[in-house]
C-alpha positions as a Markdown table, in Angstrom:
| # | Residue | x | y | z |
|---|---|---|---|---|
| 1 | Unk | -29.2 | -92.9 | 86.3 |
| 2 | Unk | -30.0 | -89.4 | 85.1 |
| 3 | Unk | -30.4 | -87.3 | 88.0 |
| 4 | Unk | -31.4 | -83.0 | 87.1 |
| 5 | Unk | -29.5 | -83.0 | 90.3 |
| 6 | Unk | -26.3 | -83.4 | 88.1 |
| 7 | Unk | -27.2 | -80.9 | 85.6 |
| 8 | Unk | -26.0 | -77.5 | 87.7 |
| 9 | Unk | -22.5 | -79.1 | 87.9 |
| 10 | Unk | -21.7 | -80.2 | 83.6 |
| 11 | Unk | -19.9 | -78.2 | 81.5 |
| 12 | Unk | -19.2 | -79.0 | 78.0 |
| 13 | Unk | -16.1 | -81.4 | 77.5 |
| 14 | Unk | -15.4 | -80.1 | 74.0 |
| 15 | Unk | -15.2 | -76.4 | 74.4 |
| 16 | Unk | -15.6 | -76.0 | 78.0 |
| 17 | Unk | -18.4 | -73.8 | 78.0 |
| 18 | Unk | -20.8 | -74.1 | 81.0 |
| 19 | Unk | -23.7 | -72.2 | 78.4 |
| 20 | Unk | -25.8 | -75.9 | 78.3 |
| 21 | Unk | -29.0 | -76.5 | 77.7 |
| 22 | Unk | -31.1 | -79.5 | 78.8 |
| 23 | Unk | -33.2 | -81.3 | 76.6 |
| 24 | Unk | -35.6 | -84.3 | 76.9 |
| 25 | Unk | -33.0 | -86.4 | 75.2 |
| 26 | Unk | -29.9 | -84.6 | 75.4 |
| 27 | Unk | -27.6 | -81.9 | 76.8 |
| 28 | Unk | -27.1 | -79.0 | 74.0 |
| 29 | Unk | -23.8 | -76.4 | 74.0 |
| 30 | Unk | -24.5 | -73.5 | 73.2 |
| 31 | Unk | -21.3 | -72.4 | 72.2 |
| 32 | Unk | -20.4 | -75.1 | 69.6 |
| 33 | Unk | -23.7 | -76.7 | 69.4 |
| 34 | Unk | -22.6 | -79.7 | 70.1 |
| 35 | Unk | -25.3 | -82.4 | 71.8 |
| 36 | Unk | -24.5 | -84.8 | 74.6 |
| 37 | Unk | -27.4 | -87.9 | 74.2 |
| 38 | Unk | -28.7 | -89.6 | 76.8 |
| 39 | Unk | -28.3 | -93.3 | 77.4 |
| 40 | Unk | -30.0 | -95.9 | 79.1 |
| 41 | Unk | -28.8 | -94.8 | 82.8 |
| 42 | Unk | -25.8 | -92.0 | 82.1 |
| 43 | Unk | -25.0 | -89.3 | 79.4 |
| 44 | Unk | -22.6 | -89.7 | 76.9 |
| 45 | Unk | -20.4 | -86.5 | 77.8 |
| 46 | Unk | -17.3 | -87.8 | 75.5 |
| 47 | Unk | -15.1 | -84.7 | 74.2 |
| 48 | Unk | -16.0 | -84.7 | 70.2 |
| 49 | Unk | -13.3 | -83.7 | 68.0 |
| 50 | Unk | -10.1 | -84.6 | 70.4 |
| 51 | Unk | -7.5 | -87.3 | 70.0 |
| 52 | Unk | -5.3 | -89.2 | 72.0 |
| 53 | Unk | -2.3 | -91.2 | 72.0 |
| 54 | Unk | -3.1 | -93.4 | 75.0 |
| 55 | Unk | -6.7 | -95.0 | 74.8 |
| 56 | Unk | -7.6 | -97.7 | 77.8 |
| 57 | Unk | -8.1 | -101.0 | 76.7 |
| 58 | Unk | -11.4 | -101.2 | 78.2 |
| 59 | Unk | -12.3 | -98.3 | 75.4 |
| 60 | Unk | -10.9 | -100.6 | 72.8 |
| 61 | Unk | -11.6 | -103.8 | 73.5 |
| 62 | Unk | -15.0 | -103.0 | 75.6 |
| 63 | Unk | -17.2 | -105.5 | 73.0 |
| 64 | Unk | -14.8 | -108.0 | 74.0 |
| 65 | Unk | -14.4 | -107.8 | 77.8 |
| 66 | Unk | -18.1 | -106.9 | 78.2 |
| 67 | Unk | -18.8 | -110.7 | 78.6 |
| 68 | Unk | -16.0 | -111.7 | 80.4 |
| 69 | Unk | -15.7 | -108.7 | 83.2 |
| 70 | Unk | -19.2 | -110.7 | 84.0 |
| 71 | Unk | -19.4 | -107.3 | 85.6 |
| 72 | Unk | -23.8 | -106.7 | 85.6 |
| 73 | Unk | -24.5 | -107.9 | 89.2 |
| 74 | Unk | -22.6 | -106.9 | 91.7 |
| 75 | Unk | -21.6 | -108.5 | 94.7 |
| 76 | Unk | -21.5 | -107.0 | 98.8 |
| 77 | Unk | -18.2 | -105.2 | 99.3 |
| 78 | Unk | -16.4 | -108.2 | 99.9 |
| 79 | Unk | -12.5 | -109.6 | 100.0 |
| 80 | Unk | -10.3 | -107.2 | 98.5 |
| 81 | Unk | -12.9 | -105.3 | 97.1 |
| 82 | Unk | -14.6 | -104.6 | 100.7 |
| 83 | Unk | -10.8 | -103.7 | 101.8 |
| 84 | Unk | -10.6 | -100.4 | 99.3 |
| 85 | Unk | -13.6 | -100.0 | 99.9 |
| 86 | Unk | -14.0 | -100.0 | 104.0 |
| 87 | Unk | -10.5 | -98.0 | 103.8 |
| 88 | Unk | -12.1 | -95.7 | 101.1 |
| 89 | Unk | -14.6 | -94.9 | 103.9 |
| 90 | Unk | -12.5 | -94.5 | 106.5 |
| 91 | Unk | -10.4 | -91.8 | 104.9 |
| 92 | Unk | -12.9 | -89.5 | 103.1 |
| 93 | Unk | -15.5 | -89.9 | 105.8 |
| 94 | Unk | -18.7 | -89.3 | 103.8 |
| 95 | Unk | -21.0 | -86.6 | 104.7 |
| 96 | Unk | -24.8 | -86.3 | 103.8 |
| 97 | Unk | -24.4 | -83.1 | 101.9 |
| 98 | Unk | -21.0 | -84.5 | 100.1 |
| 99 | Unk | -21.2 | -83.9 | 96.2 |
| 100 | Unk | -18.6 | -86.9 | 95.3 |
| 101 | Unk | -17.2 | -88.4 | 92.0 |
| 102 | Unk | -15.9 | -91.8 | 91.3 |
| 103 | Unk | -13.8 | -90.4 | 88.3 |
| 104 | Unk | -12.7 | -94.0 | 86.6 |
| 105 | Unk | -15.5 | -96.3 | 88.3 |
| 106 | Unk | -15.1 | -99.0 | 85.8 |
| 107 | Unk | -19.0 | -100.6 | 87.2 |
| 108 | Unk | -18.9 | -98.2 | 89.3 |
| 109 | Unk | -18.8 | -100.8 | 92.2 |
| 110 | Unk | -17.9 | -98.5 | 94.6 |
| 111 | Unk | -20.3 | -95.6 | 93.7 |
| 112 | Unk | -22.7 | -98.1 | 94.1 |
| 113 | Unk | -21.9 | -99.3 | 97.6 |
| 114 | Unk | -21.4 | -95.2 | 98.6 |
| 115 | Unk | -24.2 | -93.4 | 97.3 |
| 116 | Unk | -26.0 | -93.9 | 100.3 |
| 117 | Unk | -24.1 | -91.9 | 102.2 |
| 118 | Unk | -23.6 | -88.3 | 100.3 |
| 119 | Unk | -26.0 | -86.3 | 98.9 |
| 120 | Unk | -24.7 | -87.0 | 95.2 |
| 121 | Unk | -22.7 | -89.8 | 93.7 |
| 122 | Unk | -21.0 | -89.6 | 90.3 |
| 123 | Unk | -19.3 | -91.9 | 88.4 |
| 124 | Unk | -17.4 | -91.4 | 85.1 |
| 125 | Unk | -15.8 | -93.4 | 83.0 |
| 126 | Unk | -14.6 | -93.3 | 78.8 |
| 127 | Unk | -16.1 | -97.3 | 78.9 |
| 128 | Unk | -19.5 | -98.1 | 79.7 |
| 129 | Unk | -19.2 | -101.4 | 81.3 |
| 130 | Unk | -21.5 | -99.9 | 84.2 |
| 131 | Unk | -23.4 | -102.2 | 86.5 |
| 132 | Unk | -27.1 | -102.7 | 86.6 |
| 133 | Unk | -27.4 | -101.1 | 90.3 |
| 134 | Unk | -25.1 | -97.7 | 89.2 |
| 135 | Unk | -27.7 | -97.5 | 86.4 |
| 136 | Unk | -30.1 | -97.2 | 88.4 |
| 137 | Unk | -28.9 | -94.9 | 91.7 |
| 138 | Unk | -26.1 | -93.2 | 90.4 |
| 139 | Unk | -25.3 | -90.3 | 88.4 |
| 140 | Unk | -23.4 | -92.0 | 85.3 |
| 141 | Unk | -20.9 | -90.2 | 82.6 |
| 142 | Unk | -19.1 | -91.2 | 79.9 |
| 143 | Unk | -16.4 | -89.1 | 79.7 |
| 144 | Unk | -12.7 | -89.0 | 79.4 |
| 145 | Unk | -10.5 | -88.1 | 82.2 |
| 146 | Unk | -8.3 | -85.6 | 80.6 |
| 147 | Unk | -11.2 | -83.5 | 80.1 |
| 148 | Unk | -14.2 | -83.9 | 82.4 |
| 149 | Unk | -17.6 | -82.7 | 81.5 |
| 150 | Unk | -17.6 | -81.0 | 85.4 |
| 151 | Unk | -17.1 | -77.2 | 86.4 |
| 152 | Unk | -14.3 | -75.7 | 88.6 |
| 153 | Unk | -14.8 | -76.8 | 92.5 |
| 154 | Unk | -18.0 | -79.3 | 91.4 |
| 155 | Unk | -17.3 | -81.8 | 94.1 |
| 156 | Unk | -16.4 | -82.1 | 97.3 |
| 157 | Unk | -14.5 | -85.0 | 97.3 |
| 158 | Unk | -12.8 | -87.8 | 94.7 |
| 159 | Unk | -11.5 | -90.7 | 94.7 |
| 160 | Unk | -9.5 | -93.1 | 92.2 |
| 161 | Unk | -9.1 | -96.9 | 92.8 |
| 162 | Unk | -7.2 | -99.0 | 90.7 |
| 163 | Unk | -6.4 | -96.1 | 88.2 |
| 164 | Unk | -3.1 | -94.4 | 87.8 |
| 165 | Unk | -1.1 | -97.6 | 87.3 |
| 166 | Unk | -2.8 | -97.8 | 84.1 |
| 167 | Unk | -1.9 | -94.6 | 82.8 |
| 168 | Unk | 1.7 | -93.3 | 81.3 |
| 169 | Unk | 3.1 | -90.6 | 82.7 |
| 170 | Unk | 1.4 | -87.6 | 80.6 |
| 171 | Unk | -2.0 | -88.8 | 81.1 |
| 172 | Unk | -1.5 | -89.4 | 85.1 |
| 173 | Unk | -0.8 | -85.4 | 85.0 |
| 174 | Unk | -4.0 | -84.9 | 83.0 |
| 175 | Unk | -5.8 | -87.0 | 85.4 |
| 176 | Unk | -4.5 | -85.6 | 88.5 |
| 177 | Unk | -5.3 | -81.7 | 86.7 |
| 178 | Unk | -8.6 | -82.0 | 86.0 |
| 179 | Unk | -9.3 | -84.2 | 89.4 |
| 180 | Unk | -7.8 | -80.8 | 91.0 |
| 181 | Unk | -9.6 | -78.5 | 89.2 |
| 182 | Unk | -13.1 | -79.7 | 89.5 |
| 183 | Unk | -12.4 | -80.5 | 93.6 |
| 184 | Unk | -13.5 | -77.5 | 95.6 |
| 185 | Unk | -10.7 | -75.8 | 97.8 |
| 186 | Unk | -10.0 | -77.8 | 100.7 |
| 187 | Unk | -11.8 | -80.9 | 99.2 |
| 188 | Unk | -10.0 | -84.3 | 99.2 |
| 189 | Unk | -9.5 | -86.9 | 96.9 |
| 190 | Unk | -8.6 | -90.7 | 97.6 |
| 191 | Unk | -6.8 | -92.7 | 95.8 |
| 192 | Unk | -5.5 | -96.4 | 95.5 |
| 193 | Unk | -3.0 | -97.6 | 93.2 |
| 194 | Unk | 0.9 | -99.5 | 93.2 |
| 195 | Unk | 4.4 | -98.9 | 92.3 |
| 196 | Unk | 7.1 | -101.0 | 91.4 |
| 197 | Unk | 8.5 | -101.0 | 94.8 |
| 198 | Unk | 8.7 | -104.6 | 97.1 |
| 199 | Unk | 7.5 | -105.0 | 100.3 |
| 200 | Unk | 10.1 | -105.5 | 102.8 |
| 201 | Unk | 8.3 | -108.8 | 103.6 |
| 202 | Unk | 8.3 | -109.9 | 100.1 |
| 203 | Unk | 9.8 | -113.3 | 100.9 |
| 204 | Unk | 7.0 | -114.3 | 103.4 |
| 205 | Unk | 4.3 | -112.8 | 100.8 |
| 206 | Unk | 5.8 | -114.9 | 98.3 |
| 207 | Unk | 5.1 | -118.3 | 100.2 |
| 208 | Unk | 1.9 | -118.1 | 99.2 |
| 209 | Unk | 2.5 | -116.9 | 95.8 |
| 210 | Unk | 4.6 | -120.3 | 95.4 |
| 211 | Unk | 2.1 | -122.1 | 97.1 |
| 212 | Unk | -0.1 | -121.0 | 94.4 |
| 213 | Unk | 1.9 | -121.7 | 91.4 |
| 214 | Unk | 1.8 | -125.3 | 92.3 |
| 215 | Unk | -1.5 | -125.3 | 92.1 |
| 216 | Unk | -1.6 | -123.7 | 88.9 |
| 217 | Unk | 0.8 | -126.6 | 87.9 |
| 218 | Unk | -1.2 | -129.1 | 88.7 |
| 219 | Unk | -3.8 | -127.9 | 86.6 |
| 220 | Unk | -6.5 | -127.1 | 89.6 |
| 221 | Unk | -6.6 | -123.7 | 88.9 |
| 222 | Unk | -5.1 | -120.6 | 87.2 |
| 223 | Unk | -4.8 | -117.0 | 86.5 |
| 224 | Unk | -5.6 | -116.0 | 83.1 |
| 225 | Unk | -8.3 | -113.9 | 83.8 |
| 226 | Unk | -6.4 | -112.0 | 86.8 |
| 227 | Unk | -3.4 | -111.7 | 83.8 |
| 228 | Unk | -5.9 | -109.8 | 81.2 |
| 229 | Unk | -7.1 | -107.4 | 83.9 |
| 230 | Unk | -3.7 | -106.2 | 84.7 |
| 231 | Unk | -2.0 | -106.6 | 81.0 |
| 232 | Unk | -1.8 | -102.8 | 80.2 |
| 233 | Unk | -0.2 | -102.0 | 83.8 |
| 234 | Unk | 2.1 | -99.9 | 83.2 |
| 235 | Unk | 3.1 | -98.4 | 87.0 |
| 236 | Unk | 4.5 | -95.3 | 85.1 |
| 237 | Unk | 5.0 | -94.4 | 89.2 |
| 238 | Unk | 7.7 | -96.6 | 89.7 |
| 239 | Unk | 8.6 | -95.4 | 93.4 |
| 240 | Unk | 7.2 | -93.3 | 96.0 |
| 241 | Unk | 9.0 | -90.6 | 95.1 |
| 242 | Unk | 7.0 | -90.4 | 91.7 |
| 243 | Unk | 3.8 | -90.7 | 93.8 |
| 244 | Unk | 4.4 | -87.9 | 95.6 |
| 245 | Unk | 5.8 | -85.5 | 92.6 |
| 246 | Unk | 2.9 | -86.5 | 90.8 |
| 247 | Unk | 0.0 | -85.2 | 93.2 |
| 248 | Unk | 2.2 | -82.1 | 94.2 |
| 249 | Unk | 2.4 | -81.2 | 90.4 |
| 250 | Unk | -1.5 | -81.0 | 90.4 |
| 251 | Unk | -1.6 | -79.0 | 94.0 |
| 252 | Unk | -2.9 | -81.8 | 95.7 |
| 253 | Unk | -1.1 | -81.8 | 99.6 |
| 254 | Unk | -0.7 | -85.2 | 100.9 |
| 255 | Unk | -2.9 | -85.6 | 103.9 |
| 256 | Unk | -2.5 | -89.7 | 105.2 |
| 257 | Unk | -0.6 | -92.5 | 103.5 |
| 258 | Unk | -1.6 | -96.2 | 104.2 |
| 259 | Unk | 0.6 | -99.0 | 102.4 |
| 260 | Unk | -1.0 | -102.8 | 101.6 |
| 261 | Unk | 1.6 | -105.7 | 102.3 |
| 262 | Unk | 0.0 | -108.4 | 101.6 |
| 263 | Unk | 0.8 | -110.8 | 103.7 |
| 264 | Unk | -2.7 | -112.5 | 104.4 |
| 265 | Unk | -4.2 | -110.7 | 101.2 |
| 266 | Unk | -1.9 | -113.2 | 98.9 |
| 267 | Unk | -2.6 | -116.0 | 100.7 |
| 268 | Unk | -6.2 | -115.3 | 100.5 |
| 269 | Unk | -6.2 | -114.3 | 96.8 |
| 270 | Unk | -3.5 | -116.8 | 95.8 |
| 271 | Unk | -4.8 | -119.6 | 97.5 |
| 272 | Unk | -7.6 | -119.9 | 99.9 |
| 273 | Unk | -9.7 | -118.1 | 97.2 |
| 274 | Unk | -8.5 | -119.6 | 93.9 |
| 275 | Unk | -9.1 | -122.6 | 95.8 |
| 276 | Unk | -12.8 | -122.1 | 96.6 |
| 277 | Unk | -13.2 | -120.9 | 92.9 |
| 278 | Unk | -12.3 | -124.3 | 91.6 |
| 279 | Unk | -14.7 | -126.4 | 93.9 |
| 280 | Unk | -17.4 | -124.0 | 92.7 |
| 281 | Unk | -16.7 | -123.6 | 89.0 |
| 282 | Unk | -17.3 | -126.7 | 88.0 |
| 283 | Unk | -19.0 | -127.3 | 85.3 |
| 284 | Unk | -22.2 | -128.7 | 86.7 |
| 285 | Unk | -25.6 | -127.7 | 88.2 |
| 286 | Unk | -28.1 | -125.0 | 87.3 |
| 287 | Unk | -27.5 | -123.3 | 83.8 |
| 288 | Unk | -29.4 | -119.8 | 85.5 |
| 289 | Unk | -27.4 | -117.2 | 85.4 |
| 290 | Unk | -28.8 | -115.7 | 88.7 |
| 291 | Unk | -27.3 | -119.5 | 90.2 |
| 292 | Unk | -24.4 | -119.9 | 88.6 |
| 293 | Unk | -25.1 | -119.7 | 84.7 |
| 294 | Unk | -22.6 | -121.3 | 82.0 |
| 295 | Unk | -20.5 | -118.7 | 80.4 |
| 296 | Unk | -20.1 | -118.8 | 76.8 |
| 297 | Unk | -18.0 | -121.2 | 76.0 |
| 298 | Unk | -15.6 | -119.0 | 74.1 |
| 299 | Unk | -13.5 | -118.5 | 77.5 |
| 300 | Unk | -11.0 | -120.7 | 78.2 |
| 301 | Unk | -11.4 | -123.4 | 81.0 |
| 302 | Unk | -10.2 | -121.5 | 83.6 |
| 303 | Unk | -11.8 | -117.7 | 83.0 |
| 304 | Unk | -15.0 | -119.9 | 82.6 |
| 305 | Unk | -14.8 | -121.7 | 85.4 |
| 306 | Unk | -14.1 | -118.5 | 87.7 |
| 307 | Unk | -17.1 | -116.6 | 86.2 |
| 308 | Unk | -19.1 | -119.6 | 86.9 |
| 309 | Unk | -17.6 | -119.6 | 90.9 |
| 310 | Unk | -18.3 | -116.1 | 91.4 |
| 311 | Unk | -22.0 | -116.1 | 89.9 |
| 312 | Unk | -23.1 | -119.0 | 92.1 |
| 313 | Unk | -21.2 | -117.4 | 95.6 |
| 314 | Unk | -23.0 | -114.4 | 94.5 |
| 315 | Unk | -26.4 | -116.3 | 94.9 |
| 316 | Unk | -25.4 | -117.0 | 98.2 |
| 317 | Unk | -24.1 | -113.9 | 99.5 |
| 318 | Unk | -27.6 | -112.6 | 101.5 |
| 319 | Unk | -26.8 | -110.2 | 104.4 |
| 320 | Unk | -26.4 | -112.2 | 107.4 |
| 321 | Unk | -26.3 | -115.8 | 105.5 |
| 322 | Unk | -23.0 | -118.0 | 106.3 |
| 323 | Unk | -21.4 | -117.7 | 103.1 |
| 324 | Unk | -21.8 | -113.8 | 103.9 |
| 325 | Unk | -20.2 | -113.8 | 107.2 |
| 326 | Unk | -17.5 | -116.2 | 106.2 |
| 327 | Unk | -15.9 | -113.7 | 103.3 |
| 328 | Unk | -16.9 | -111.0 | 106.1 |
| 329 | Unk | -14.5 | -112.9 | 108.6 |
| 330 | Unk | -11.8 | -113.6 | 105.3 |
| 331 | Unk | -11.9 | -109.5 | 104.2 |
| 332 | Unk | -11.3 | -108.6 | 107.9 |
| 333 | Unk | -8.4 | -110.9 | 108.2 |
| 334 | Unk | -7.3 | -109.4 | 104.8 |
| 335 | Unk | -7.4 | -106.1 | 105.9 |
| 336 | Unk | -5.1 | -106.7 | 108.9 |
| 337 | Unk | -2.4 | -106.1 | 106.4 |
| 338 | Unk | -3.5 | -102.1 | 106.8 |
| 339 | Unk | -3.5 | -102.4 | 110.2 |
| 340 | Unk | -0.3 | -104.4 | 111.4 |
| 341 | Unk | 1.7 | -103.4 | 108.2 |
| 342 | Unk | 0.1 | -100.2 | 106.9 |
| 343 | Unk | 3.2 | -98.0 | 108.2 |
| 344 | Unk | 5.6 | -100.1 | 106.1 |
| 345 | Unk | 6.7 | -98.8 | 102.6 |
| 346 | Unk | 5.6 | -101.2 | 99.9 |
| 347 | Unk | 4.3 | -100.9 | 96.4 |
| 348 | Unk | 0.4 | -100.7 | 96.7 |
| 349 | Unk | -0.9 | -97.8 | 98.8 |
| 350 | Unk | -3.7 | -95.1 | 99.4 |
| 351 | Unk | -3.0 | -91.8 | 99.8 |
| 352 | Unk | -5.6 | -89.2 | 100.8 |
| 353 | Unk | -4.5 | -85.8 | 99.3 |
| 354 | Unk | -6.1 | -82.6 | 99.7 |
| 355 | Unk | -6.7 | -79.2 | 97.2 |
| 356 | Unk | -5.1 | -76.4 | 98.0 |
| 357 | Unk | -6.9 | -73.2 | 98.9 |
| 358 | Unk | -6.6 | -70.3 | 96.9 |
């Protein structure tokens, strides 16, 4: 959404002047008269003029993964995605009068679930693959991360899931800059992302990582679509120790640190899951989208059939319904990995940093 309520906070992303003028269709500068349209539900605050060597697929190929992200309607904070997401909570602790940005939302997911509880919610992303509900109750930007259309100290808090492994090193520093520089002193910033480091419990996490190969051998399901969403991974953080360099570069002090084995979370995503998916997916019943519609059938077998599981469980997910308090009970068990294994070094992890005062 366009909210005037995000207006006192822009500055231009071009020359960095905060002399902008609003307009009923637009936000003017001033200084190099350049104009920032509005879009159906955010502004396009894209830097014009500046180049870059790294570009995100989902800039590139956006046309192309609009259809298969399937990413409109958005499900409860569920499985893996209710895990970041209840954890996210936990460690920023949202306030009512907290002005917050989501810098990287992708659908903007977890603005979406949040923006009850601060006073502002802001999501920003160089792609526009934005979700029906953020268009409509958040405060939406497109805008690159290496220079955000937001004035020094804008926010109060910030987080970052599943960002920084897709950056090389140069552009994790930009990131982490300008996430410092528009974070108030004292504010925090959250952020969720993985190494290249094992778990020390590897070999039991990898039962189930077996387990699912088998499957995907015997033809009952598979992983193609998982594959494309992590293809341009790059884990430029390789260890810890990168992790931590990183953040202190941008004078960001690490506050907590909670690792992910996942022991029950690969089981759950490898199997149990991928399982369920294949029951539902096939490729029968209703043709409505809102109850399982048939994606184009440009996809493969298996990315169709997942987008076809996950629209029909999504008909089904009503607060309080069975289906509902069964992936309730599932994303609890999952997150038991944070709270049996949490202490124990591994690749994925949230760390909750904070800005240095002045």
């Amino acid at each position: 959404m366009i909210t005037p309520k995000l207006f006192p906070l822009l500055q231009c992303p071009t020359c960095r002047s905060r002399q902008l003028a609003v307009e009923a269709d637009a936000i003017s500068c001033a200084a190099c008269s350049t104009r920032y349209p509005f879009r159906t539900g955010y502004i396009d605050l894209m830097p014009r003029g500046a180049t870059y060597d790294y570009v995100s697929k989902y800039v590139t190929d956006e046309a192309e993964l609009a259809e298969e992200l399937d990413y409109q309607e958005l499900a409860p904070p569920l499985l893996a995605a209710g895990v970041r997401d209840r954890t996210l909570r936990r460690l920023l602790r949202f306030e009512a009068s907290d002005r917050v940005l989501d810098n990287g939302c992708g659908t903007a997911k977890h603005a979406v679930w949040n923006a009850g509880q601060v006073g502002l919610m802001v999501g920003s992303d160089p792609a526009t693959l934005f979700a029906d509900q953020a268009l409509e109750q958040v405060a939406l930007t497109q805008a690159d991360s290496r220079s955000l259309p937001f004035a020094d100290g804008s926010f109060d808090k910030l987080f970052a899931i599943d960002i920084l492994e897709h950056f090389p090193i140069e552009v994790i520093d930009a990131y982490l800059a300008e996430s410092a520089r528009i974070l108030r002193p004292g504010g925090r910033m959250l952020a969720f992302s993985n190494t290249r480091e094992m778990s020390p419990i590897q070999p039991l996490i990898n039962l189930s990582r077996r387990l699912g190969r088998l499957f995907v051998r015997a033809g009952i399901y598979d992983f193609s679509r998982e594959a494309r969403r992590k293809s341009d991974h790059l884990k430029a953080l390789a260890t810890w120790e990168d992790v931590e360099a990183a953040f202190e570069r941008a004078g960001l002090r690490p506050v907590k640190v909670i690792f992910w084995n996942s022991l029950f979370t690969t089981f759950v995503e490898h199997v149990l899951m991928k399982l369920g998916e294949a029951i539902l997916g096939r490729a029968k019943g209703s043709t409505k989208r809102s109850q399982g519609g048939t994606p184009p059938p440009s996809h493969p077998d298996g990315v169709a059939r997942e987008i076809r599981a996950r629209r029909r469980m999504r008909s089904r997910l009503r607060p309080g319904s069975p289906t509902y308090l069964a992936l309730m009970a599932v994303t609890l068990l999952m997150e038991l990995d944070l709270w049996l294994f949490g202490w124990m070094r591994c690749g994925s992890y949230f760390i909750l940093v904070e800005k240095r005062s002045a």
